[in-house]
Structure formats: structure tokens, C-alpha cells
Residue frames as a rotation matrix with the C-alpha (Angstrom) as fourth column:
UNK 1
-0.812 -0.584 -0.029 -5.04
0.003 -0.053 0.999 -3.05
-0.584 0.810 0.045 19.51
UNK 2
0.335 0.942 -0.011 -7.00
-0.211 0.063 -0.976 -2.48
-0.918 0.329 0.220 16.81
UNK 3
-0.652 -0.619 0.438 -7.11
0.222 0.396 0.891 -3.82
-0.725 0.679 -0.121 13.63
UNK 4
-0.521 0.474 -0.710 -9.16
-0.824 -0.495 0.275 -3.80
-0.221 0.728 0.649 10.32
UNK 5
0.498 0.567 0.657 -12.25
-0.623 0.760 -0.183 -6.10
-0.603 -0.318 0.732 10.72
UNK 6
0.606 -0.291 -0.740 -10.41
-0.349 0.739 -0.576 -8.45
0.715 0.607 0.347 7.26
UNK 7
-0.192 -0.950 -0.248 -7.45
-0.299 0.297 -0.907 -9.09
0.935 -0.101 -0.341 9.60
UNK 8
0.307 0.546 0.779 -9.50
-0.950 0.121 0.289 -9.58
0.064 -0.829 0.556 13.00
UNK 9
0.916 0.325 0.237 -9.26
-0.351 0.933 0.077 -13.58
-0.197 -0.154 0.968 12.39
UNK 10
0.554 -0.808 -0.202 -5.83
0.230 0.382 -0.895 -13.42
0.800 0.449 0.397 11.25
UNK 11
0.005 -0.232 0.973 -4.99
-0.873 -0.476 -0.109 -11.84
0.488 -0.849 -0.204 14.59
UNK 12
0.620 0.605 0.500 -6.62
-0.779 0.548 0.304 -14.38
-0.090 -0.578 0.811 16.60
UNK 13
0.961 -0.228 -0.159 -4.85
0.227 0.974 -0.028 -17.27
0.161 -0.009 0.987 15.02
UNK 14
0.057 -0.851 0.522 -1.30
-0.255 -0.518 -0.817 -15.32
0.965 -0.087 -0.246 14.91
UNK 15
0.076 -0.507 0.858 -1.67
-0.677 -0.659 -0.329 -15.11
0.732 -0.556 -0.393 18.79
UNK 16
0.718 0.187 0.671 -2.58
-0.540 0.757 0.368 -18.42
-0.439 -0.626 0.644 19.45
UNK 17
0.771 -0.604 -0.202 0.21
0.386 0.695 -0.606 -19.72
0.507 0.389 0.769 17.23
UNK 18
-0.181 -0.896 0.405 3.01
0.046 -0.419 -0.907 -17.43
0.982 -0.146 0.117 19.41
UNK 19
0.653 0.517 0.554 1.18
-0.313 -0.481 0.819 -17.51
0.690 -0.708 -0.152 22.96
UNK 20
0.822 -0.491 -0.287 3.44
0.569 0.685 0.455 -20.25
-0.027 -0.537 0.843 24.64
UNK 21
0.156 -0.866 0.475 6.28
0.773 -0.192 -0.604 -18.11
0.615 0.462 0.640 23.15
UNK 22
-0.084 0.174 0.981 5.36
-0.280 -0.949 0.144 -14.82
0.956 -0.263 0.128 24.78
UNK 23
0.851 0.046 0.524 4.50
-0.525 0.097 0.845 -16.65
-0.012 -0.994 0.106 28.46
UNK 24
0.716 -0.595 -0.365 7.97
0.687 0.692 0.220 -17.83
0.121 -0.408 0.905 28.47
UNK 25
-0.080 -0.782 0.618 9.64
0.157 -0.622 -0.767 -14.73
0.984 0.036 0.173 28.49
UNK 26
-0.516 -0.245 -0.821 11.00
0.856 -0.129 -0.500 -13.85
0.016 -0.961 0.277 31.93
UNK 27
-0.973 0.231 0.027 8.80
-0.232 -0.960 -0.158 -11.71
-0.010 -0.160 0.987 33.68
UNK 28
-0.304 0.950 0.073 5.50
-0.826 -0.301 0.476 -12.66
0.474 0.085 0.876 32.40
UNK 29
-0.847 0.414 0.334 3.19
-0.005 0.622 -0.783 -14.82
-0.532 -0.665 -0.524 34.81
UNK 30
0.161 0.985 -0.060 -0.14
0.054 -0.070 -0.996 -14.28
-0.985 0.157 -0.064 32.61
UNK 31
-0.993 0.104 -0.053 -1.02
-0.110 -0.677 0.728 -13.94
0.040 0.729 0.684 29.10
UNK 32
-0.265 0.896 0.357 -4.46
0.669 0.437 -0.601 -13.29
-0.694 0.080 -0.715 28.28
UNK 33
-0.943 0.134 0.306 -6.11
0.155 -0.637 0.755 -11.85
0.296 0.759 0.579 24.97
UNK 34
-0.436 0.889 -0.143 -9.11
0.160 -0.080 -0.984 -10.14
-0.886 -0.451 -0.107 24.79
UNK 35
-0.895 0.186 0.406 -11.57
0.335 -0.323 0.885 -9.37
0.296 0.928 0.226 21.96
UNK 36
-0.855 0.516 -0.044 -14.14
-0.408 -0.723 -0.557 -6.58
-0.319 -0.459 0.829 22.36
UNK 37
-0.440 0.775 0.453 -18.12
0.736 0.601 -0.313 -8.20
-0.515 0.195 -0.835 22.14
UNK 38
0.488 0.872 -0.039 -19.33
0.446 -0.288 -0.848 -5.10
-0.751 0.396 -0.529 20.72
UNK 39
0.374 -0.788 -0.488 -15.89
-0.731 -0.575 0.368 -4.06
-0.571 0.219 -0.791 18.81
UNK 40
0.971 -0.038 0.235 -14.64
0.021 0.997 0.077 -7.27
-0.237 -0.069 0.969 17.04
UNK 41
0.419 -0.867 0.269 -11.64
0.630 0.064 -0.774 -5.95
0.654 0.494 0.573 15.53
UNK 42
0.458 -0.088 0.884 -10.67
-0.704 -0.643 0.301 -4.64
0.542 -0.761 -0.357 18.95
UNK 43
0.801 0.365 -0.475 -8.43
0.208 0.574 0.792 -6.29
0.562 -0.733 0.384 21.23
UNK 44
0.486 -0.533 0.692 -6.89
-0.868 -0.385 0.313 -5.79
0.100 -0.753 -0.650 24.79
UNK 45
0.229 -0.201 -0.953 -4.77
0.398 0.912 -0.096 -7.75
0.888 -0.357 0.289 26.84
């Protein structure tokens, strides 16, 4: 996902405030975010 670099940190906290939510859905065994090191407003999962 990308994003516009202002909203980069608003991301970040967003997905740590819903992660628990998302690994409880049936099906998922993992979450993990990434954030690109040379991209910042870049991230995978």
C-alpha cells in the first residue's frame, strides 16, 4: 500500500489499533506489517 508520506504515521498507528481485530478473523494465522526502509510511505504485508 502506498500512501502519502503526511498519512504514513497515521497508518502505522491505525494498524496497530485494529491488528488483534484482523488476526482473529478465521483463516488468518499471521499478521505482519511492513514498512519499506528506503520507501517510508510504502507498506506490504
Amino acid at each position: 500500500m502506498t500512501f502519502k508520506e503526511d498519512f504514513s504515521e497515521t497508518f502505522k498507528e491505525f494498524s496497530l489499533s485494529i491488528r488483534e481485530k484482523i488476526k482473529s478473523f478465521e483463516g488468518c494465522s499471521y499478521l505482519d506489517i511492513y514498512q519499506d526502509i528506503h520507501h517510508p510511505n510504502i507498506f506490504f504485508s
